[in-house]
C-alpha positions in Angstrom: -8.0 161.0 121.7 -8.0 163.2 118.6 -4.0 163.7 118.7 -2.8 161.3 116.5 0.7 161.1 118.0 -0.5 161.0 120.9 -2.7 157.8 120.2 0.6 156.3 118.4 2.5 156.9 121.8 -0.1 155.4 123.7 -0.6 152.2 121.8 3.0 151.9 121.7 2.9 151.5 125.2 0.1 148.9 125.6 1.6 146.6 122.7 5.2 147.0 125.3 3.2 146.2 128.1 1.2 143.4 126.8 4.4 141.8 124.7 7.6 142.3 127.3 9.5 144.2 124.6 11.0 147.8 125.4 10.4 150.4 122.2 12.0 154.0 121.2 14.1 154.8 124.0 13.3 152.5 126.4 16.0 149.6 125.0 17.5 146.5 126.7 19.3 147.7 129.9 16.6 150.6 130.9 14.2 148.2 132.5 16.1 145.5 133.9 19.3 147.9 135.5 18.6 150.1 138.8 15.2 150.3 140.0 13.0 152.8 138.1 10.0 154.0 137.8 7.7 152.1 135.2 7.0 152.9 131.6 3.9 151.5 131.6 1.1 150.4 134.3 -2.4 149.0 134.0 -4.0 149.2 137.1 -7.1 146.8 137.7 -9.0 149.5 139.9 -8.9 153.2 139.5 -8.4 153.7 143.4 -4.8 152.3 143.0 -3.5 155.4 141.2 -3.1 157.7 143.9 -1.1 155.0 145.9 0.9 154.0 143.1 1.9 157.3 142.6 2.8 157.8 146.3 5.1 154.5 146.2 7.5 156.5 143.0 6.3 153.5 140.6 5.6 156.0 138.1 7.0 159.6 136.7 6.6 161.7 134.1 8.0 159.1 131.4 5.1 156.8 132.5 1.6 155.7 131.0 -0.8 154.5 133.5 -4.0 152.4 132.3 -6.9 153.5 134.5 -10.5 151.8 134.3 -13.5 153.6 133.2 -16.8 153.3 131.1 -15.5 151.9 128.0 -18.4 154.9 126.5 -16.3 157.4 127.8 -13.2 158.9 125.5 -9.8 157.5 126.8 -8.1 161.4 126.6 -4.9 161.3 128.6 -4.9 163.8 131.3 -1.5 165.3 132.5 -1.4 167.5 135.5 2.3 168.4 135.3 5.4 167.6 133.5 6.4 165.3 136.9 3.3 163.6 136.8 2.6 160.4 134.5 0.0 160.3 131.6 -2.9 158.6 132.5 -5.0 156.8 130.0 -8.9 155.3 130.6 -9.6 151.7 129.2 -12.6 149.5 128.9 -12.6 145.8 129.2 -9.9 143.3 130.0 -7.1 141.2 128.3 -7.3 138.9 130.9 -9.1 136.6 129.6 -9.0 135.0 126.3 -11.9 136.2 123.8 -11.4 139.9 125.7 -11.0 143.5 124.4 -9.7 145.9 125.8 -10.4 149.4 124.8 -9.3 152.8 124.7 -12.5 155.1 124.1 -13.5 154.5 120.5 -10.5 154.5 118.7 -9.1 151.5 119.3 -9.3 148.0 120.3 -7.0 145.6 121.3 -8.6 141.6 121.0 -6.8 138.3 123.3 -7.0 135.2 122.0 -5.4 132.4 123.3 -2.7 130.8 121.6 -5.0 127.0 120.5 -7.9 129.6 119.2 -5.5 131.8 117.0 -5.6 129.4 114.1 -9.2 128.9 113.7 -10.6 132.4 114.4 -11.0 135.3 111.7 -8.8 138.6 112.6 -10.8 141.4 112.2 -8.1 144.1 113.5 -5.4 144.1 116.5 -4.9 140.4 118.6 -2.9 139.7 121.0 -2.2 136.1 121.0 -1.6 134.6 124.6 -0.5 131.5 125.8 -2.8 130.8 129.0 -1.4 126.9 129.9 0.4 123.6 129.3 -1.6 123.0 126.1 -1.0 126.5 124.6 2.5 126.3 125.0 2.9 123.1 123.7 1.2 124.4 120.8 3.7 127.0 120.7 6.4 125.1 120.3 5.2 122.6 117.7 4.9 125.5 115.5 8.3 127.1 116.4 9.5 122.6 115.6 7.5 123.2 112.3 8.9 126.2 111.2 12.4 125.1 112.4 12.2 121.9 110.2 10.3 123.0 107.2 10.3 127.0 106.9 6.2 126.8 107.2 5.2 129.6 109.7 1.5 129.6 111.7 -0.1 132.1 109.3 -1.9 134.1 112.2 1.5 134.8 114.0 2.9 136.8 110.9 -0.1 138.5 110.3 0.2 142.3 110.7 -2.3 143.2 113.2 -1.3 140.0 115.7 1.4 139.8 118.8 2.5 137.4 120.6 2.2 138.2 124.4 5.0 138.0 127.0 7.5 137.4 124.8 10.4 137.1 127.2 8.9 133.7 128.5 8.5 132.0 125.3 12.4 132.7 124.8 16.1 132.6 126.5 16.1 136.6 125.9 14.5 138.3 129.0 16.8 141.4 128.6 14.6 144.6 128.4 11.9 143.7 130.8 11.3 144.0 134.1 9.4 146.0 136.5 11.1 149.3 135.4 9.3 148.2 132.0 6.0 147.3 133.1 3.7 146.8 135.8 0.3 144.9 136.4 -1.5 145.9 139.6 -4.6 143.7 140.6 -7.7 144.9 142.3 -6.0 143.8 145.6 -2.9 145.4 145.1 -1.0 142.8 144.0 2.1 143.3 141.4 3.3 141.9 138.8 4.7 142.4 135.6 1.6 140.3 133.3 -1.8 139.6 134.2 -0.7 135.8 133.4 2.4 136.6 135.9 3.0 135.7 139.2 3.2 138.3 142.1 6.2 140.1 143.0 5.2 142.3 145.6 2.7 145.0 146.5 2.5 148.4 145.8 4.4 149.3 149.4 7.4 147.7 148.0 8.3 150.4 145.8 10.3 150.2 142.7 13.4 148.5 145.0 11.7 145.6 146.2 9.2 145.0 143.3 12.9 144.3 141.1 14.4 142.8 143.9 11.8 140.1 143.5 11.7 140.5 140.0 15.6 139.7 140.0 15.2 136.8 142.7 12.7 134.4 140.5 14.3 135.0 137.9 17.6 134.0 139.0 16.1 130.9 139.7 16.0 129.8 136.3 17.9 129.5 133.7 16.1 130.5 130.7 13.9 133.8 129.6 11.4 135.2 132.3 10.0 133.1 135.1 7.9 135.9 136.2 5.6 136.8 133.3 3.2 133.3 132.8 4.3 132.1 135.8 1.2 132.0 136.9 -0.6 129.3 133.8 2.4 127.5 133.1 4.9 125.6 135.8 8.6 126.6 135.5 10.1 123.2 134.9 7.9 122.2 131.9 8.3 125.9 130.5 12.2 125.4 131.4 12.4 122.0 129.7 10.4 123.8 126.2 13.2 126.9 125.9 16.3 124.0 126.7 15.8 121.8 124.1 15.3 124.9 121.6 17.7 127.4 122.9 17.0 128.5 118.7 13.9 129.8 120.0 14.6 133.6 120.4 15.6 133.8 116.7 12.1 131.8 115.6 10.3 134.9 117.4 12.6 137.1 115.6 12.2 135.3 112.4 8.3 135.7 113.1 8.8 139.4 113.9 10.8 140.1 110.5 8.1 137.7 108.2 5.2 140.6 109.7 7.2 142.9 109.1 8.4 142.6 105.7 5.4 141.3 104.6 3.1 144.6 105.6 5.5 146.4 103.2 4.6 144.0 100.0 6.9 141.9 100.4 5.6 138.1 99.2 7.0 134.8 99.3 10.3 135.0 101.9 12.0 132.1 103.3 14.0 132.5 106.7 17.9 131.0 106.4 18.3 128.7 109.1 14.4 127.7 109.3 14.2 125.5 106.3 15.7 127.2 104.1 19.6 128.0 103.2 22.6 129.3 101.3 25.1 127.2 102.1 25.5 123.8 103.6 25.5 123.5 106.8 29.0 124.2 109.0 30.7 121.3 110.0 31.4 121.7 113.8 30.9 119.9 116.7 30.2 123.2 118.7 26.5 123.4 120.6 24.1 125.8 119.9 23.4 127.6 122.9 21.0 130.5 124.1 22.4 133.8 123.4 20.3 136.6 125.7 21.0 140.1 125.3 22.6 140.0 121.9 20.7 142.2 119.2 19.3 139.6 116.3 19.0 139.9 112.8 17.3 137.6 110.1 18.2 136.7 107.0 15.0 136.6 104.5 15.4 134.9 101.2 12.9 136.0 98.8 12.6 135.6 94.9 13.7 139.1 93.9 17.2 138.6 96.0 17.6 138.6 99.9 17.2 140.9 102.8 18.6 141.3 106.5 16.2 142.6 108.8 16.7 143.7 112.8 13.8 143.6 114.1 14.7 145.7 117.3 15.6 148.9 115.2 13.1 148.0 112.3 16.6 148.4 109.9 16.5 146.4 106.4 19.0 146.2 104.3 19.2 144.3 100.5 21.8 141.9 99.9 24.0 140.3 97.0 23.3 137.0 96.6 27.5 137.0 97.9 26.9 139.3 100.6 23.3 137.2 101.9 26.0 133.9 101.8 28.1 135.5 104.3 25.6 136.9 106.6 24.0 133.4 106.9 27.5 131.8 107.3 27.9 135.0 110.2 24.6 134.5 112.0 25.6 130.5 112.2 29.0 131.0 113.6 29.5 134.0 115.4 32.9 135.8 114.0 34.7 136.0 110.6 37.3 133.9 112.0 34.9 131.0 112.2 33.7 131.0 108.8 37.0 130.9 107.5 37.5 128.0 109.6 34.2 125.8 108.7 33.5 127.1 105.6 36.4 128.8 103.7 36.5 131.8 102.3 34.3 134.0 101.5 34.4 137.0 99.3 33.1 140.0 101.1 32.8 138.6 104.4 35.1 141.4 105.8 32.5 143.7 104.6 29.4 142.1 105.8 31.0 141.4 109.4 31.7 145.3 109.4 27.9 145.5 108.9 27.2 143.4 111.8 29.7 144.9 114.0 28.4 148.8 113.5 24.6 146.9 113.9 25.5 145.6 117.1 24.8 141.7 116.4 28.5 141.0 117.8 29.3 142.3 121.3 32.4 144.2 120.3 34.5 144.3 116.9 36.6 141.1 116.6 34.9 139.5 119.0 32.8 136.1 118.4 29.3 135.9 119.5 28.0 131.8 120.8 28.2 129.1 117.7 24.2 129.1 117.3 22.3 127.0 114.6 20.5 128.8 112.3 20.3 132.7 111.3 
């Protein structure tokens, strides 16, 4: 694939399809409103593309991940503007200790979640939680990192992912079938390899998110769809309710990669060991808060920083500016600052920077009290 956009584009939509997150256009509300077509698809056997095709699972917008000889070049081939991009791979992600492959140009490692810690990363990994022990793994670090500010090393490194991200969190918002699609040699769907089934491929695009929609309804916390089928619902339900914080540790994870590609050393994340000011007195709950856009606050030696990791947007703050955006992400609305904490110069200012970012739901109106940034 000698097109370097075109390879950008491509691995864009692998990372989406192996993580659960929407990029570019494709943001929260695409995938998970009316049935649509899928942005991305990786088909288990080749045979399946012609009927997938046939059932309107895919358009023009689409990628589709075909099999092939992992020694033949992975070119995308396009027969018509209506038609979706297909792309051959080599190899699976299936299992952990897997690569998967597109021609020669890149390669995409799985590791599962217990191995991360203790293997050399010697380019792109996706990290994958593949049962009870991973996940309890999981959340020991997100516990560590909550209590101290120490982060598992190999989760902020730049070329690592976490995989289906929307059922290690409250926040679901973004995927769903009109996101991405698994299809198994047998025709089974799902949205993850590690996912349980949701239908077939004479379903359609209706009754794949009907499905989709009807597990996940079932429960009251992130996707029960996407490692449904390595970890059981209640002990996955009973890890994201007692840490309905853990949407902004996976944020705080995605900023600390970030931030840290671009040279940026030594950060500490308010609300994760670390903070500005003491903390609120209020007897108000924390409480999940799905669909909201987050933001971090990063503390760092040479001043402090608020990063979005769904735009990629960072911006430098005052050390009086960084005190109200922590007091903001804790409580939710000027109004409640002023109530817990006092005033604050400029925290008209920084809540008119969080309103035009979209981290409250509309100007003047308070988001869930929440612990932490």
């Amino acid at each position: 694939m000698s097109d370097g956009g075109e390879m950008k584009r491509v691995r864009q939509h692998l990372l989406s399809w192996a993580t659960g997150r929407p990029f570019g256009a494709a943001g929260p509300g695409s995938a998970v409103g009316a049935p649509a077509a899928a942005r991305t698809v990786l088909l288990d056997d080749a045979s399946l593309a012609e009927p997938l095709t046939a059932a309107g699972l895919v358009d023009g917008h689409s990628v589709v991940f075909v099999p092939q000889d992992p020694s033949e070049a992975a070119e995308p081939a396009r027969s018509d503007a209506a038609a979706p991009t297909y792309v051959g791979y080599g190899g699976s992600l299936a299992e952990p200790g897997g690569e998967l492959s597109l021609g020669q140009e890149f390669f995409l490692e799985s590791r599962d979640y217990a191995a991360a810690a203790y293997m050399p990363l010697l380019g792109p990994t996706l990290v994958t939680v593949t049962g009870p022990d991973d996940f309890e793994l999981f959340l020991a670090d997100a516990d560590l990192a909550r209590e101290t500010g120490r982060f598992p090393e190999f989760a902020v490194a730049a070329p690592v992912r976490l995989a289906q991200l929307p059922a290690l969190s409250a926040d679901r918002d973004g995927d769903g079938p009109g996101l991405r699609l698994h299809v198994d040699a047998d025709g089974g769907v799902s949205t993850a390899w590690s996912g349980v089934r949701v239908g077939t491929l004479d379903d359609g695009p209706a009754g794949l998110y009907q499905t989709w929609q009807d597990v996940n309804e079932s429960s009251a916390a992130g996707c029960a769809v996407c490692l449904g089928a390595v970890l059981d619902e209640p002990g996955r339900l009973a890890g994201l309710t007692a840490r309905p914080w853990l949407g902004d540790y996976l944020a705080a994870v995605d900023s600390l990669r970030t931030l840290t590609a671009r040279g940026m050393a030594g950060l500490r994340v308010a609300g994760f060991g670390a903070r500005l000011l003491p903390e609120p007195d209020t007897d108000a709950d924390p409480v999940p808060d799905p669909g909201r856009r987050r933001a971090v606050l990063l503390l760092g030696d040479d001043g402090a920083c608020l990063h979005q990791p769904s735009t990629g947007r960072t911006f430098r703050l005052g050390t009086g500016a960084a005190r109200c955006a922590e007091a903001l992400l804790t409580l939710g609305s000027a109004d409640a600052v002023t109530a817990h904490v006092g005033d604050l110069p400029g925290l008209a200012d920084v809540a008119g920077l969080f309103a035009g970012l979209g981290l409250f739901p509309a100007a003047g109106q308070a988001l869930p009290v929440r612990a932490g940034a």
